[in-house]
C-alpha positions, 0 to 999 in steps of 0.5 A: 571805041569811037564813033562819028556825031552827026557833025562828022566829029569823032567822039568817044562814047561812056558805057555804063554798066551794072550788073552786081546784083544780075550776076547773083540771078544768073548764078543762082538761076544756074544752079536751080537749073543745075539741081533741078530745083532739089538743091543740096541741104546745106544750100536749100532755103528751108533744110528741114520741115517738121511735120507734126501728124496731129494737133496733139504733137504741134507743141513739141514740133515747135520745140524742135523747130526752135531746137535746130534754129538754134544751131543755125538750121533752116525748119518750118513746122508745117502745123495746117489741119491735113493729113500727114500723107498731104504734109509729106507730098507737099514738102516732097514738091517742094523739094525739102531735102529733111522732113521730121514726122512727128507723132506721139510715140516719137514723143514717148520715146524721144526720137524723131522720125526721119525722112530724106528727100535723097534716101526716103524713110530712114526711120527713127532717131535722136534729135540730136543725132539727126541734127548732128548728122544735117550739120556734118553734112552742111559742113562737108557740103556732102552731096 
């Protein structure tokens, strides 16, 4: 590539170009667009939100937020004095692919209670189990 200065002379001209860092925007803006916002557990900023129904259960939500840190899980706890339903409705906007409802009979008995942002309500279980489950599924990049 050359060109002609004002002299009449021919010159070659330097380009310089960077774009590292706006080649991850364009990617990830891909697949924003791509999953519409709901992207996969195993991609998604925060995996999983624990959502405690009263002031009672904040304590053991904190628990198991720390609990699935551990593994390499991405939780908040969402501890704000709303009602669940609100809770609930908002981590749906945000498009969390896991929320775990915790109330005091989940505590009693030692489970969680699961909601999928994929499959809505699929009931109750370990802790345990639903952390096994969330890490075969980032494992496998199921979708």
């Amino acid at each position: 590539m050359q060109y002609m200065d004002s002299d009449g002379l021919k010159k070659y001209p330097v380009v310089i170009h960077r774009t590292s860092i706006g080649c991850y925007e364009r990617t990830l803006a891909l697949l924003i667009e791509k999953y519409a916002g709901a992207l996969p557990a195993w991609m998604a900023p925060v995996q999983v939100k624990v959502l405690p129904i009263t002031d009672r259960t904040a304590d053991a939500s904190v628990e198991i937020q720390k609990s699935l840190e551990q593994y390499g899980i991405r939780v908040e706890t969402d501890l704000r004095n709303e009602k669940i339903g609100f809770k609930i409705r908002e981590a749906q906007m945000q498009k969390i692919p896991y929320m775990l409802v915790i109330g005091d009979k989940e505590i009693e008995q030692g489970l969680v209670a699961v909601r999928s942002r994929k499959d809505g309500d699929l009931g109750t279980m370990t802790l345990a189990d639903f952390r096994a489950k969330l890490l075969e599924e980032i494992a496998t990049k199921a979708k």
